[in-house]
NUNU-967550 format. One record per residue (C-alpha): residue in three letters; x, y, z. Coordinates in pm, 1 decimal, decimal comma, padded with zeros to 6 digits. Layout:
BEGIN
(site "ala"; (X; Y; Z)),
...
//
This chain:
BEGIN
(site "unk"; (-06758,3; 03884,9; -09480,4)),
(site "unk"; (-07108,5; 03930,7; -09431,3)),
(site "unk"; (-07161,4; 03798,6; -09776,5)),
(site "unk"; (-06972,2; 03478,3; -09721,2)),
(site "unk"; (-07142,2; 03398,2; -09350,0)),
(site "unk"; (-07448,3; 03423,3; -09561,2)),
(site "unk"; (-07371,6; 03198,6; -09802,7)),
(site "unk"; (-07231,5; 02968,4; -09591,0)),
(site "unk"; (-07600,2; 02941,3; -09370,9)),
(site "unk"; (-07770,1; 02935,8; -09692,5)),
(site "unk"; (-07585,7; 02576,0; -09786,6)),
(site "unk"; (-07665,2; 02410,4; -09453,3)),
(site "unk"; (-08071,5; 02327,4; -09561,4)),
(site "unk"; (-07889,4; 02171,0; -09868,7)),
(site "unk"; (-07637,5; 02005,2; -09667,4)),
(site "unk"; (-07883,8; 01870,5; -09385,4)),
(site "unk"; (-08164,8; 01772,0; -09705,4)),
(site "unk"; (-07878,6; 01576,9; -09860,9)),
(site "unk"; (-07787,7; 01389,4; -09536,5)),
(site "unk"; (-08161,8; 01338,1; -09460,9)),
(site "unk"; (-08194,8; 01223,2; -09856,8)),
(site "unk"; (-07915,3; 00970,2; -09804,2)),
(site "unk"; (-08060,5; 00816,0; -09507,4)),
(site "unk"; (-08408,0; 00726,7; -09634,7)),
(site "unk"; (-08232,1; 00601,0; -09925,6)),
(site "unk"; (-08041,7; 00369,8; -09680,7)),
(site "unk"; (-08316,9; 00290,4; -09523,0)),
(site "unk"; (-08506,7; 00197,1; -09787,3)),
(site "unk"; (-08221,9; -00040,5; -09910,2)),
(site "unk"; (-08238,1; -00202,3; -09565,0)),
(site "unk"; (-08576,9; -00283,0; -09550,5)),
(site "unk"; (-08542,7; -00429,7; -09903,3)),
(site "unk"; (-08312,9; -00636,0; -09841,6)),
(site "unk"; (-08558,8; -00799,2; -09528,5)),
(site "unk"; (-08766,8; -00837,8; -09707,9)),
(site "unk"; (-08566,4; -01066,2; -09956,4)),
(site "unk"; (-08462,0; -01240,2; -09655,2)),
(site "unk"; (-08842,2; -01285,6; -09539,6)),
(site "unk"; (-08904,0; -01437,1; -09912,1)),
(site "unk"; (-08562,8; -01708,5; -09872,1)),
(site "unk"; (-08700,6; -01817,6; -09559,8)),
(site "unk"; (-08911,8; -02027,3; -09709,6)),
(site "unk"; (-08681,2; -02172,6; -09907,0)),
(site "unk"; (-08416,8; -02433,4; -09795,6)),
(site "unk"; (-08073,8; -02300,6; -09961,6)),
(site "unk"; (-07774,7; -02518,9; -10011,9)),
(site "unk"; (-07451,9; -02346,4; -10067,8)),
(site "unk"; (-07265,9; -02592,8; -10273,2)),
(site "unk"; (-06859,1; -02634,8; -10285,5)),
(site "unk"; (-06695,4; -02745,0; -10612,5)),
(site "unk"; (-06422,0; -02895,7; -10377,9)),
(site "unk"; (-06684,6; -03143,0; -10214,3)),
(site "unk"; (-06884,6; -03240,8; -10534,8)),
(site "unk"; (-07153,4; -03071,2; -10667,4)),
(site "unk"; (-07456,1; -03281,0; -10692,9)),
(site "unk"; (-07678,0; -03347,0; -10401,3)),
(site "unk"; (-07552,9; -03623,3; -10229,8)),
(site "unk"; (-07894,6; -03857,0; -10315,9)),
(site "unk"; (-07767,4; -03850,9; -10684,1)),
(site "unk"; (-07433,4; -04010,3; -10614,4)),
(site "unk"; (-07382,8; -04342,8; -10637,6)),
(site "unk"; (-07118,2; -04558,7; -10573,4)),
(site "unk"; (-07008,3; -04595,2; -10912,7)),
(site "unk"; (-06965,0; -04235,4; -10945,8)),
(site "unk"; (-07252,0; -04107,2; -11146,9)),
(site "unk"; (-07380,7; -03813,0; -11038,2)),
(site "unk"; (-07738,9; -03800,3; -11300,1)),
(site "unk"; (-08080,3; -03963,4; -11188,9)),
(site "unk"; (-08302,5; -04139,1; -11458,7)),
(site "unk"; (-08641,7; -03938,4; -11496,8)),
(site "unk"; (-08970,0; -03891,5; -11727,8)),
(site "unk"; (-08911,4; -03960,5; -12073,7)),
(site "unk"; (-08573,4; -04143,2; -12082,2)),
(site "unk"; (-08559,5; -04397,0; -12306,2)),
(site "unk"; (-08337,0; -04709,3; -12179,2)),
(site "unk"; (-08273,8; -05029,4; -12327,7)),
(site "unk"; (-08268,3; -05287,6; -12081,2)),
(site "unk"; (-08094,3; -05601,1; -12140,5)),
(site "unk"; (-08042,6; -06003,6; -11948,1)),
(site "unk"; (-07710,7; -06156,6; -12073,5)),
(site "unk"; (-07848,9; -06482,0; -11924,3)),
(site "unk"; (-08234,9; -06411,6; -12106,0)),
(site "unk"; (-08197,8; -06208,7; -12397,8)),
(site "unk"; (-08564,1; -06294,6; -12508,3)),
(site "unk"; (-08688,5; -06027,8; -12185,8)),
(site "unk"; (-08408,2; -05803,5; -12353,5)),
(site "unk"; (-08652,6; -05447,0; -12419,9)),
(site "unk"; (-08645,6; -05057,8; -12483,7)),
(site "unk"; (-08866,5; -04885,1; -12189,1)),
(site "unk"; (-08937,5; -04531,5; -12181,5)),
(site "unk"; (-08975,0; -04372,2; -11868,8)),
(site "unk"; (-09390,8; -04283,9; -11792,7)),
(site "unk"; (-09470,8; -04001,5; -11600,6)),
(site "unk"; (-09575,1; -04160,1; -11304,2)),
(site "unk"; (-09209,3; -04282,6; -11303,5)),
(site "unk"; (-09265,3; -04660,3; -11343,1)),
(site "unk"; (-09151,5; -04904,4; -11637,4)),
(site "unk"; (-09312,2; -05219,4; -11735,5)),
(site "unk"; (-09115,0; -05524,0; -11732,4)),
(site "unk"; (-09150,5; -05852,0; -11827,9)),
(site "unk"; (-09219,5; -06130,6; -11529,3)),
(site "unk"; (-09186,6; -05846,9; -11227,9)),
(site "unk"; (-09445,0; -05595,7; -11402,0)),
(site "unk"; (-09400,6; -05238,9; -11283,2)),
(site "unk"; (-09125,8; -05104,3; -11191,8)),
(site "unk"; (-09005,2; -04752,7; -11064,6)),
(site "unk"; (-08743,5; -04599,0; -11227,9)),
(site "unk"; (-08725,0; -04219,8; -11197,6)),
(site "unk"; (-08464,0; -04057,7; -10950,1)),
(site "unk"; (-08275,9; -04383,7; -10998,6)),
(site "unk"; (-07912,2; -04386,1; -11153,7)),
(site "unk"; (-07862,8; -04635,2; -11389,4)),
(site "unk"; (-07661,4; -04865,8; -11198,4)),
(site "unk"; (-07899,0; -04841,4; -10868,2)),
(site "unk"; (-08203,9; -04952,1; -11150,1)),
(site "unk"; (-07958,1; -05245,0; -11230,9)),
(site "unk"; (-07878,0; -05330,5; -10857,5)),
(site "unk"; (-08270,4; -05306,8; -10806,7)),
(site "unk"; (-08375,2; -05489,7; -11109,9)),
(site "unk"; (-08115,0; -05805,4; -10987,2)),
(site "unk"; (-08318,4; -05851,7; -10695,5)),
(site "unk"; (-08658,5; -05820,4; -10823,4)),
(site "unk"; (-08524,7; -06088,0; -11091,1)),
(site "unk"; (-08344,7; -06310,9; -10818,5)),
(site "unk"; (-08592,5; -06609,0; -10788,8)),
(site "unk"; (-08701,0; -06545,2; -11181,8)),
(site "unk"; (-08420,0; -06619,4; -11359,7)),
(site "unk"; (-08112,7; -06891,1; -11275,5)),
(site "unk"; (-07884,2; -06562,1; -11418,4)),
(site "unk"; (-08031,5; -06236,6; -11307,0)),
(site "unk"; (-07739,4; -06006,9; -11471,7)),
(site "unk"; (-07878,8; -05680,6; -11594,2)),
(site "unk"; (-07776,1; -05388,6; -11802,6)),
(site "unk"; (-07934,6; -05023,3; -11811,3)),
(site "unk"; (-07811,4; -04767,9; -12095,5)),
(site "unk"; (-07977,7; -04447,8; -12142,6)),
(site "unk"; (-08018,0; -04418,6; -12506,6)),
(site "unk"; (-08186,7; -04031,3; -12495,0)),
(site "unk"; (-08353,2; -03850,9; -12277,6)),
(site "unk"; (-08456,4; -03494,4; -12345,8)),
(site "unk"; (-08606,0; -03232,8; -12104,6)),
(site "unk"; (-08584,0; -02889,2; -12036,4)),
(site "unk"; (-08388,0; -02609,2; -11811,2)),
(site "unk"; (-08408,2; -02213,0; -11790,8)),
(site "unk"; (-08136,7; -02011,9; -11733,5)),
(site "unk"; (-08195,3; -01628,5; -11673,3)),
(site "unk"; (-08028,8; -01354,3; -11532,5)),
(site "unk"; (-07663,5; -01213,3; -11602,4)),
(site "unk"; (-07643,2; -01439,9; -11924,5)),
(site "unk"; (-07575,1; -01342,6; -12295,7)),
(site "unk"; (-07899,5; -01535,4; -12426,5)),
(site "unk"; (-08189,6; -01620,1; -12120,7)),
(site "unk"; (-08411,0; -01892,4; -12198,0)),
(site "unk"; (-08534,6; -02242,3; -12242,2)),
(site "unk"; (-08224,9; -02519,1; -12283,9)),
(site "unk"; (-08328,1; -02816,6; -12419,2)),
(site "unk"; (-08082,4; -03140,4; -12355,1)),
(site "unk"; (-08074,2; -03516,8; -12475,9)),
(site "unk"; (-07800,4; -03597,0; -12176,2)),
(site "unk"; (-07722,0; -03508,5; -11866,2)),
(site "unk"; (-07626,4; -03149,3; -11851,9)),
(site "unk"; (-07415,4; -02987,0; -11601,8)),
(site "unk"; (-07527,8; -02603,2; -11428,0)),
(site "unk"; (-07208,8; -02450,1; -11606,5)),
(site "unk"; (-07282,6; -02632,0; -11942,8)),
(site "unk"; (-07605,3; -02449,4; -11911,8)),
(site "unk"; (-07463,0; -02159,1; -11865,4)),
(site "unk"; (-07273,0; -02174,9; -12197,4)),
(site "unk"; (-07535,6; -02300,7; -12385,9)),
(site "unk"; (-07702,0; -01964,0; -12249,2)),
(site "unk"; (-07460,9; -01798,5; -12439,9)),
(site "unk"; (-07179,4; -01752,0; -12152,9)),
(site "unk"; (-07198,8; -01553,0; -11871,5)),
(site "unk"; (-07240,7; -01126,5; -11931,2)),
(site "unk"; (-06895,0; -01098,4; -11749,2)),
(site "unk"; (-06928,9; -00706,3; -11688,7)),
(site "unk"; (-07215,9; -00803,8; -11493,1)),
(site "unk"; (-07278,7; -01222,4; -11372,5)),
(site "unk"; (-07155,1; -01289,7; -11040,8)),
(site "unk"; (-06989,3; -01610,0; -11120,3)),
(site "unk"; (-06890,1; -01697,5; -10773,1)),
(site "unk"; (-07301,1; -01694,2; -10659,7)),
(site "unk"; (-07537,9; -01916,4; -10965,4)),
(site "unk"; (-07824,2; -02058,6; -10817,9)),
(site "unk"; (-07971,9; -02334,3; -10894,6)),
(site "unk"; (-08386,8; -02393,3; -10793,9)),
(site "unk"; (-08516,3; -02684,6; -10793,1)),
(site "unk"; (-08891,2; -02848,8; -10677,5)),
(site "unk"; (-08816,6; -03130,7; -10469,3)),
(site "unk"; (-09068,1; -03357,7; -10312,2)),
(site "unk"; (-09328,7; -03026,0; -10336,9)),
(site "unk"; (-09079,6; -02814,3; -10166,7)),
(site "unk"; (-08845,3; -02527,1; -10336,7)),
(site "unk"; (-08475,2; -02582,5; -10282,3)),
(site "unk"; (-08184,1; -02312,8; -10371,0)),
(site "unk"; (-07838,1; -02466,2; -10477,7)),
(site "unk"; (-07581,1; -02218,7; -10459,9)),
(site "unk"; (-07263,7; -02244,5; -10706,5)),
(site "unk"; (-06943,7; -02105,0; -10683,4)),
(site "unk"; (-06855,9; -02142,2; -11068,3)),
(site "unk"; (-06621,9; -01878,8; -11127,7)),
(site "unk"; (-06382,1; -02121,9; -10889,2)),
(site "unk"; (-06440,6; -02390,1; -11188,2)),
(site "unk"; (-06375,8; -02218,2; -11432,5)),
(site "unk"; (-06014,4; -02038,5; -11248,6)),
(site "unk"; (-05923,9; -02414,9; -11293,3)),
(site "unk"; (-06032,3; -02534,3; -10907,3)),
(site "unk"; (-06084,8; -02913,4; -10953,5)),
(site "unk"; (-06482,4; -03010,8; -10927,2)),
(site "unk"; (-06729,1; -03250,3; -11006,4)),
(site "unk"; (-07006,7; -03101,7; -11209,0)),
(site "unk"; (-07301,0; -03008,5; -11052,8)),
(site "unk"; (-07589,4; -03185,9; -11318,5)),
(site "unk"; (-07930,1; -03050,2; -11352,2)),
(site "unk"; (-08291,6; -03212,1; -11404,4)),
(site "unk"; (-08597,5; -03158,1; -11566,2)),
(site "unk"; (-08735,3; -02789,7; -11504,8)),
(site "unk"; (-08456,7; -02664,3; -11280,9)),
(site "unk"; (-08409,0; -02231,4; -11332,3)),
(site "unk"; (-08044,5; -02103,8; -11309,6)),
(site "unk"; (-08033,3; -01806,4; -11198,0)),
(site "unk"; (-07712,8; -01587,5; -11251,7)),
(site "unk"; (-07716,0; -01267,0; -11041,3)),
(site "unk"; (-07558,9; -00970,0; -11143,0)),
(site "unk"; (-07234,0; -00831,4; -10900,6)),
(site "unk"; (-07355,5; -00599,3; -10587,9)),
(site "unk"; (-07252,1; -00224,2; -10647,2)),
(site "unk"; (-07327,9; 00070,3; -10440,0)),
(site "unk"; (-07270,2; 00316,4; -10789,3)),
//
């Protein structure tokens, strides 16, 4: 008996170390995790629903695309009612195009048909027909997608490119691992960091969505799935 009471006394240090082991570890975790949440704050996050379309809403326009034209797309521009000011622009990187008649014009972080709409009335008192057609015919720029992903790195694409078709041009998602239902997407907008958040495992179960398209440097970040063990 006296044996056993012993024993029993001698296991409470290991018992109470354990405990006290266990809550600096929590503790530890907690203040980690404010301090991730000090770091977002100065970030503006957008968590984005397949269900209500996943590009911002300043890249939709009413004709449905959901891309915006940027540095380095080539377009060829063309007047049904002046094919002599018919051209092929590429986009500068201040943004701009030169046209014939109205000079400069700004381009980037238009869609195609808002350059047409805008190119109409800069035309309106040139030409007795002012109809106007924009088609992209390339445009190449680069993405990085990191994180729970079979290959990380640099994408390169010639056309607009959606976050998930990133993703599989990553190699897939590491499915032991990627939480599907969390991608983000960071972007530098007007000088300021923005976070998209993606739920694309609901896209790919089949939920109905409208893709969510990228531009020129945005990082996708696929995080792994939270675990205690």
């Amino acid at each position: 008996m006296k044996t056993a009471i012993s024993h029993a006394r001698e296991n409470v240090p290991h018992a109470s170390l354990a405990n006290s082991q266990k809550r600096s570890w929590l503790m530890a975790t907690g203040l980690l995790g404010l301090g991730l949440l000090g770091l977002l704050t100065g970030c503006e996050t957008t968590a984005v629903t397949p269900t209500s379309g996943t590009a911002p809403a300043a890249e939709v326009a009413a004709s449905g695309e959901v891309f915006n034209l940027q540095e380095g797309d080539v377009l060829k521009i063309s007047f049904p009612g002046a094919p002599n000011l018919d051209s092929t622009q590429t986009i500068r990187r201040d943004g701009k195009i030169s046209l014939p008649m109205v000079g400069e014009v700004a381009a980037i972080s238009f869609t195609p048909t808002a350059l047409e709409a805008e190119l109409r009335k800069l035309y309106a008192n040139q030409l007795v027909s002012n109809e106007v057609s924009v088609v992209v015919v390339s445009s190449s720029y680069a993405v990085f997608v990191s994180g729970a992903v079979l290959r990380p790195g640099k994408i390169m694409a010639d056309r607009p490119l959606s976050a998930l078709e990133a993703v599989m041009e990553a190699g897939g998602f590491d499915r032991a691992k990627a939480d599907m239902t969390a991608v983000k997407v960071i972007r530098q907008e007007d000088g300021q960091t923005r976070n998209y958040v993606l739920n694309l495992k609901q896209i790919l179960d089949g939920g109905a969505a409208k893709p969510f398209y990228l531009r020129k440097s945005d990082i996708i970040y696929v995080p792994e799935k939270f675990s205690w063990f």
